[in-house]
C-alpha positions as CSV (number, residue, x, y, z in Angstrom):
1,X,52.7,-30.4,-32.7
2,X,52.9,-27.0,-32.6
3,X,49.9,-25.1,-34.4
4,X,50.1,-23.6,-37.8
5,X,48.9,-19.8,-38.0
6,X,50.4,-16.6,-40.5
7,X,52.1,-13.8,-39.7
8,X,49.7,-11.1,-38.0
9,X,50.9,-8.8,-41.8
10,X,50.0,-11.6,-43.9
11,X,46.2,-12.0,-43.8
12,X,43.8,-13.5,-46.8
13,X,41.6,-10.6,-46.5
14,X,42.4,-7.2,-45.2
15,X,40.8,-5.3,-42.4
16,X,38.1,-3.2,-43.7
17,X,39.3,0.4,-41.9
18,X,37.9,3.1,-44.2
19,X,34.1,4.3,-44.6
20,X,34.0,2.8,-47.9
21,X,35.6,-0.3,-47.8
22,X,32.5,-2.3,-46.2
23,X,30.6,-1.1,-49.4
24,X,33.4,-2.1,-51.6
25,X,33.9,-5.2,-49.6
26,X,29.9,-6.5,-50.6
27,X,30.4,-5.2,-54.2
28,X,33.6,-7.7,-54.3
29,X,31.8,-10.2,-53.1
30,X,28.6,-9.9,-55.0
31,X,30.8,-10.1,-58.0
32,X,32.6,-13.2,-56.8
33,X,29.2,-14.7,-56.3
34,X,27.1,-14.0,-59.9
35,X,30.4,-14.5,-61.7
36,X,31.1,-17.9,-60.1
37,X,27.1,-18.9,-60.0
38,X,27.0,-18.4,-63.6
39,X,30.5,-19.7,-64.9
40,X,29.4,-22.6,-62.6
41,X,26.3,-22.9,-64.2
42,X,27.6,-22.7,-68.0
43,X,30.0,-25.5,-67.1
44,X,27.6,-27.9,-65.1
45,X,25.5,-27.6,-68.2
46,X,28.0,-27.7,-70.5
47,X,28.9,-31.2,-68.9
48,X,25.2,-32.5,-69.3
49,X,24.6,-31.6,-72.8
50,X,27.7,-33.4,-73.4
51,X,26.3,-36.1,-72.2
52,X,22.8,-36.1,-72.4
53,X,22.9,-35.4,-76.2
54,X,26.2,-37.1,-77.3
55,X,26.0,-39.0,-80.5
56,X,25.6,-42.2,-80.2
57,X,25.9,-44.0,-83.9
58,X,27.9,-42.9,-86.3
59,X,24.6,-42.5,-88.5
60,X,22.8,-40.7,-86.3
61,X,21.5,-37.1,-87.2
62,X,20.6,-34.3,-84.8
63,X,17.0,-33.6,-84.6
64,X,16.5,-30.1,-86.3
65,X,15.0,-27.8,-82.9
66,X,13.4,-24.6,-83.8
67,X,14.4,-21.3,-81.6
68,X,12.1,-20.2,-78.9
69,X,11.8,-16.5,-78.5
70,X,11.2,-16.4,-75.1
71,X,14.2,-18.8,-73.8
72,X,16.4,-16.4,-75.6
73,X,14.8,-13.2,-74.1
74,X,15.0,-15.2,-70.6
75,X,18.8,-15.8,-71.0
76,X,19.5,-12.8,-72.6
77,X,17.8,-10.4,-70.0
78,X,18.3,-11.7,-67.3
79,X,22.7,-11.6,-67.2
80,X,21.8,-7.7,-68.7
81,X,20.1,-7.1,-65.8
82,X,22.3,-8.7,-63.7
83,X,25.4,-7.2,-64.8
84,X,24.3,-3.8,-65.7
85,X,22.8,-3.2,-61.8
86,X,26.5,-4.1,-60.6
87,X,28.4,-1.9,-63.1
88,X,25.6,0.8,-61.5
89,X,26.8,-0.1,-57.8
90,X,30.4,0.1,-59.0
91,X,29.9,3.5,-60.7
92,X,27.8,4.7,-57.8
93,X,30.9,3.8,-55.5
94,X,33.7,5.3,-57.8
95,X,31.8,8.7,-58.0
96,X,32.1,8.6,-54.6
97,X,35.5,8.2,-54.1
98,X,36.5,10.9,-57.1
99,X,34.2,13.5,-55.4
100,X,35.9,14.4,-51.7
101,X,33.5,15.7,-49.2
102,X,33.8,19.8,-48.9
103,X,35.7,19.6,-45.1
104,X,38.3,17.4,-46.6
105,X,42.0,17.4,-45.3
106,X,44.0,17.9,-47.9
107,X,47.6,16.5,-47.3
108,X,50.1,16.1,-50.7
109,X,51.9,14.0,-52.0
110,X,55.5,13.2,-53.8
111,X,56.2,10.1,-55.3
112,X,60.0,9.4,-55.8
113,X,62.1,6.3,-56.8
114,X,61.7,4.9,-54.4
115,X,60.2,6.8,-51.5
116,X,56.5,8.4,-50.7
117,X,57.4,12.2,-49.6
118,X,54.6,13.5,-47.5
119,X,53.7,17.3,-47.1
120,X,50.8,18.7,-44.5
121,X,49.6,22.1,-44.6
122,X,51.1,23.0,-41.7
123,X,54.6,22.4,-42.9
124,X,55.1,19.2,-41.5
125,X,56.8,16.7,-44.0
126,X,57.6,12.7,-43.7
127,X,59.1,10.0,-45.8
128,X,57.0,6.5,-46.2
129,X,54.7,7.5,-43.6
130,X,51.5,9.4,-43.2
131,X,49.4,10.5,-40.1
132,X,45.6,11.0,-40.2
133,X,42.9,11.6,-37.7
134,X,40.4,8.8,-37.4
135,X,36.8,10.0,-38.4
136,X,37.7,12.6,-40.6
137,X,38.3,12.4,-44.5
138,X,41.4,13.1,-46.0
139,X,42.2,14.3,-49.7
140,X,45.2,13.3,-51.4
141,X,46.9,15.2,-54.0
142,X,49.9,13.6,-55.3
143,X,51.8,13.8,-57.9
144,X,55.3,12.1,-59.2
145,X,59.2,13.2,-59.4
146,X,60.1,10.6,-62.0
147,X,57.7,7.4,-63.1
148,X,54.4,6.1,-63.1
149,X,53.9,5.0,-59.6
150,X,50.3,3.8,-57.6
151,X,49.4,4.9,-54.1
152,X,47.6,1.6,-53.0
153,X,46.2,1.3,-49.1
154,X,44.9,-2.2,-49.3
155,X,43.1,-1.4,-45.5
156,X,41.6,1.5,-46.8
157,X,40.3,0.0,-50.6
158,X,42.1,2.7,-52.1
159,X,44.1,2.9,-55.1
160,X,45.4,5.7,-57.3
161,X,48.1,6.1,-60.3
162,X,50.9,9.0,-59.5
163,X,52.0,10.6,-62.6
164,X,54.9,13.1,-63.2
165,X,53.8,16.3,-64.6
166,X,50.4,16.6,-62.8
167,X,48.0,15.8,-59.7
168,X,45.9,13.0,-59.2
169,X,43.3,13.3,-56.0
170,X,41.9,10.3,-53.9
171,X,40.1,10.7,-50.5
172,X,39.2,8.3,-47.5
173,X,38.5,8.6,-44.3
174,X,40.0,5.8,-41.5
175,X,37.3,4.4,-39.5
176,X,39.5,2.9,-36.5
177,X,43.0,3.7,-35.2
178,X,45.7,1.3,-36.3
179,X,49.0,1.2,-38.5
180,X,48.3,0.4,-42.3
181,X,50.4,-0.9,-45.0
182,X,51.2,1.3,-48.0
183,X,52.4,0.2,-51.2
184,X,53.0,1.3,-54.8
185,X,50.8,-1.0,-57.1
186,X,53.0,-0.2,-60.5
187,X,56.4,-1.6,-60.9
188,X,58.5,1.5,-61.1
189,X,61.9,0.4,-61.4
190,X,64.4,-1.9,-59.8
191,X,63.3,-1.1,-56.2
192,X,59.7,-1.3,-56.8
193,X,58.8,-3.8,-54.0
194,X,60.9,-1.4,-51.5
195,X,59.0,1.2,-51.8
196,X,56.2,0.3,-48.6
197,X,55.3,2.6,-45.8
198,X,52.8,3.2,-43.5
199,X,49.7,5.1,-43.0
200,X,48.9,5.8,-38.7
201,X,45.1,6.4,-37.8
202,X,45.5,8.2,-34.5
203,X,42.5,9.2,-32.4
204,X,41.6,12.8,-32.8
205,X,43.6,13.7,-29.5
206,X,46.5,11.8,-30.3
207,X,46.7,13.0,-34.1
208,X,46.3,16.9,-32.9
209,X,49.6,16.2,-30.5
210,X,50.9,14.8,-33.0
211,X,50.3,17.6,-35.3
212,X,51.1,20.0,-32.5
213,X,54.5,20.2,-32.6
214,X,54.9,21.4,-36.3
215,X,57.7,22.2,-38.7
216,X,60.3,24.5,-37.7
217,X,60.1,26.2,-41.5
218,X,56.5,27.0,-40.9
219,X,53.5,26.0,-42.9
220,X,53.2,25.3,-47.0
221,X,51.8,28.6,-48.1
222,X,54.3,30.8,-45.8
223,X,57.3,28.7,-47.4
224,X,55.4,29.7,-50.5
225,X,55.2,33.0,-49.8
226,X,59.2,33.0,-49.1
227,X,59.6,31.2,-52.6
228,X,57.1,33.8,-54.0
229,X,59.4,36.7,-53.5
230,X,62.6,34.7,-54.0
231,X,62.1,34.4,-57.4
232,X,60.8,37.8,-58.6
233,X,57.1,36.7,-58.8
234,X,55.6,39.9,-56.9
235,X,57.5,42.1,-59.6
236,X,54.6,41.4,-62.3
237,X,51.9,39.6,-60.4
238,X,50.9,42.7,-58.1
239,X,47.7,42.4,-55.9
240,X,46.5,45.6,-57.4
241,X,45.3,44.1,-60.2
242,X,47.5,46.9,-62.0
243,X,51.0,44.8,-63.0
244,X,52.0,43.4,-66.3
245,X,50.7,39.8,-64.7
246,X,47.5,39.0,-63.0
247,X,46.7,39.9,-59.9
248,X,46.4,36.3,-58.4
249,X,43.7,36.7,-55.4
250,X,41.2,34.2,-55.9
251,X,42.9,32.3,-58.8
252,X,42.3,29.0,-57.3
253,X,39.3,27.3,-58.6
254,X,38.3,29.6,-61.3
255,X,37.9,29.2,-65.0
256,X,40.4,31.0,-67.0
257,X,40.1,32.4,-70.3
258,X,42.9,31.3,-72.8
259,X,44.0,33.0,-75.5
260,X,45.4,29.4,-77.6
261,X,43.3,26.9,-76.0
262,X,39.6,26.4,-74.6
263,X,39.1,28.1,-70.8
264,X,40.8,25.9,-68.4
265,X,40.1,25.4,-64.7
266,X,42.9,26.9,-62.8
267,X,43.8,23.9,-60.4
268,X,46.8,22.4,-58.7
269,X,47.6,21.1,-62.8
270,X,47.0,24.3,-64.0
271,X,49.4,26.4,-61.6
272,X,51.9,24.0,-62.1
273,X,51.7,24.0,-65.6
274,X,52.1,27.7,-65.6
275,X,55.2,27.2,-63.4
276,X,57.0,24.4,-65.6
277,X,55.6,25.3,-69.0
278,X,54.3,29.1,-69.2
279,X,54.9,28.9,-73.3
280,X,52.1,26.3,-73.5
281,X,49.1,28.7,-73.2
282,X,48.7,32.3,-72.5
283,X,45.5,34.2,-70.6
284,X,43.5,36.2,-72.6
285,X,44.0,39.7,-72.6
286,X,48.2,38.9,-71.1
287,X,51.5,39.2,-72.8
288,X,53.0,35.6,-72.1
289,X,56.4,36.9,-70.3
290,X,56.4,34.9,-67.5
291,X,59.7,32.8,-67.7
292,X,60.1,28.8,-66.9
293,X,61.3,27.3,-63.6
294,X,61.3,23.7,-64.7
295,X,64.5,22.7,-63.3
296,X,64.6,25.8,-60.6
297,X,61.8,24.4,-58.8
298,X,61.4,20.9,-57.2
299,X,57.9,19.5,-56.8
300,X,57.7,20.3,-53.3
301,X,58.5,24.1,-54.1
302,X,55.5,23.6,-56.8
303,X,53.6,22.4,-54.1
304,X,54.4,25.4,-51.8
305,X,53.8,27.8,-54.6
306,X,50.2,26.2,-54.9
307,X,49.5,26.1,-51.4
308,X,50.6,30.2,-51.3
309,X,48.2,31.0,-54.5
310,X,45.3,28.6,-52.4
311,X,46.3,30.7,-49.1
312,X,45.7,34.3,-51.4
313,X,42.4,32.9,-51.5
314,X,39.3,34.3,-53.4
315,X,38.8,38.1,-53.3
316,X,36.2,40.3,-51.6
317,X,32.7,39.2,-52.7
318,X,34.4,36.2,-54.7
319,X,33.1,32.7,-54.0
320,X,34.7,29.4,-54.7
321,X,33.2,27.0,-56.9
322,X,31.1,23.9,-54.4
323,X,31.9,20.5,-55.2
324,X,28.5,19.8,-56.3
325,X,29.3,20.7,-59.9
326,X,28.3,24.4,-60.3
327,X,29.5,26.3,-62.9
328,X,33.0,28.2,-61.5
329,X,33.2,31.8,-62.6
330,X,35.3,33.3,-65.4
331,X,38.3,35.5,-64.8
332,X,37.9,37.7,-67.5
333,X,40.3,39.2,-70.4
334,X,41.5,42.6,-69.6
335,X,44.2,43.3,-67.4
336,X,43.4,45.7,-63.9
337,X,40.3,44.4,-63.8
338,X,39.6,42.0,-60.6
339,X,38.1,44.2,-58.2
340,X,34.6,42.6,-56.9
341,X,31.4,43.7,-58.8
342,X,28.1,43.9,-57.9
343,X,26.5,41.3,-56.8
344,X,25.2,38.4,-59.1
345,X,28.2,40.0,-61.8
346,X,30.8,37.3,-62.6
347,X,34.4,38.2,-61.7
348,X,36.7,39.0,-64.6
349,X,40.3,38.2,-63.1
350,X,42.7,36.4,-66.0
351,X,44.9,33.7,-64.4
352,X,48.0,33.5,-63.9
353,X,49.7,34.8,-67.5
């Protein structure tokens, strides 16, 4: 009789290949555990009152029981105690994943019905696949064409809702070289289950020839760069600092001071919000002139553009906000100002207008 065993891609549980999914794997199963010891345990007893104090004449009366302070303390207490340290472990782990480490990769992302369009720095672009070095952690910054979609890497313990009209982020980093299914994990239309791929975790050697040959239109920010000048953008946004539109050196990162609106963070969301929508908020201290591109630009134009305004970098004596949570500095309200003060002095750069 020949012996029963499942397909090699159809496992019970799947491989742990990321640096966090051992630590997600124990939190699973700690879960599993108190939740099944104490469902078990309210339905074992629930069995044995039934029977141990089941009514036995129809004339029969309960015995009245006082309550006892300290049994309800006990049972009380201890599931709080339980139940709060693992929403602490869970929140502990989820900080994690939201904050990526400072040497991050970042790679981005398109989702389309019913594709995964992938975009390196470098210029290099793929369809349903994505190629990481082993070892190193990679940031993900996606975004989607059309509907709600979910980048879910069941290896990796990582899941993340894509949503048109700005950029989610998730980060991992592959622990062992191997070929990893991708899925989306929110039904996005008639071809939802079609839309699978793969994520390769190559050893550093192999990933950097892999890498090595490139993309023939060149990286993101010089296609950016080409796009920048394409559509007029260098006729107001001079690097001067001295053009009807900011000068946008050092943009990225910074908090931006808005005329309609609280001060924003200028970020992937931001940029691209300025790019689709300009009419929504205008910078302090800026005419809003800047016209629309929604329908001029795809998303991997947007993405481009923001890897161009990233490239521009911050200006002389700027510094980027760290990841730890300091305080990003403002870009200020008055136009031709940018140039670096002296030290200590916050910048006073507007975004873009």
């Amino acid at each position: 009789m020949p012996e029963l065993s499942l397909h090699p891609d159809l496992r019970f549980f799947p491989d742990a290949a990321s640096s966090v999914a051992g630590e997600y794997n124990w939190l699973f199963w700690a879960l599993v555990f108190v939740c099944g010891a104490v469902t078990l345990g309210i339905a074992c007893f629930v069995v044995y009152a039934a029977i141990r104090y089941r009514r036995r004449s129809d004339d029969e009366l309960p015995p009245q029981i006082p309550g006892n302070m300290k049994l309800e303390l006990l049972w009380t207490g201890i599931p709080l105690f339980l139940f709060m340290g693992m929403f602490a472990w869970g929140a502990v782990l989820f900080f994690d994943i939201e904050r990526p480490p400072r040497n991050a990769t970042q790679v981005y992302v398109v989702a389309k019905q019913w594709m995964w369009k992938i975009q390196y720095l470098n210029g290099e672009r793929e369809i349903d696949a994505l190629h990481v070095p082993v070892g190193e952690p990679i940031q993900l910054i996606m975004t989607s064409q059309d509907a709600i979609h979910s980048f879910f890497v069941p290896d990796f313990r990582i899941k993340q809702d894509v949503l048109p009209g700005r950029y989610t982020t998730i980060w991992f980093q592959a622990e062992k070289p191997g070929k990893y299914h991708l899925f989306c994990a929110e039904y996005c239309g008639t071809k939802h289950s079609g839309m699978i791929g793969w994520v390769y975790a190559m050893d550093r050697q192999d990933y950097q020839a892999w890498l090595s040959h490139g993309a023939a239109e060149g990286s993101l920010a010089s296609t950016g760069e080409k796009l920048f000048h394409q559509f007029g953008c260098a006729n107001c946004h001079h690097f001067d600092g001295h053009g009807p539109a900011p000068d946008l050196q050092g943009l990225y990162g910074r908090q931006v001071l808005l005329k309609d609106a609280s001060p924003g963070i200028a970020d992937e969301t931001y940029i691209r919000q300025k790019l689709m929508d300009p009419k929504r908020t205008t910078v302090l201290g800026f005419e809003n002139i800047m016209p629309t591109f929604d329908g001029q630009l795809s998303e991997e134009q947007v993405i481009d553009l923001i890897a161009y305004i990233k490239a521009l970098g911050p200006g002389p004596g700027d510094r980027l906000p760290t990841s730890s949570g300091s305080t990003p500095q403002e870009y200020g309200t008055t136009p031709g100002i940018g140039e670096p003060g002296a030290s200590g002095n916050a910048q006073t750069e507007p975004g873009i207008r």
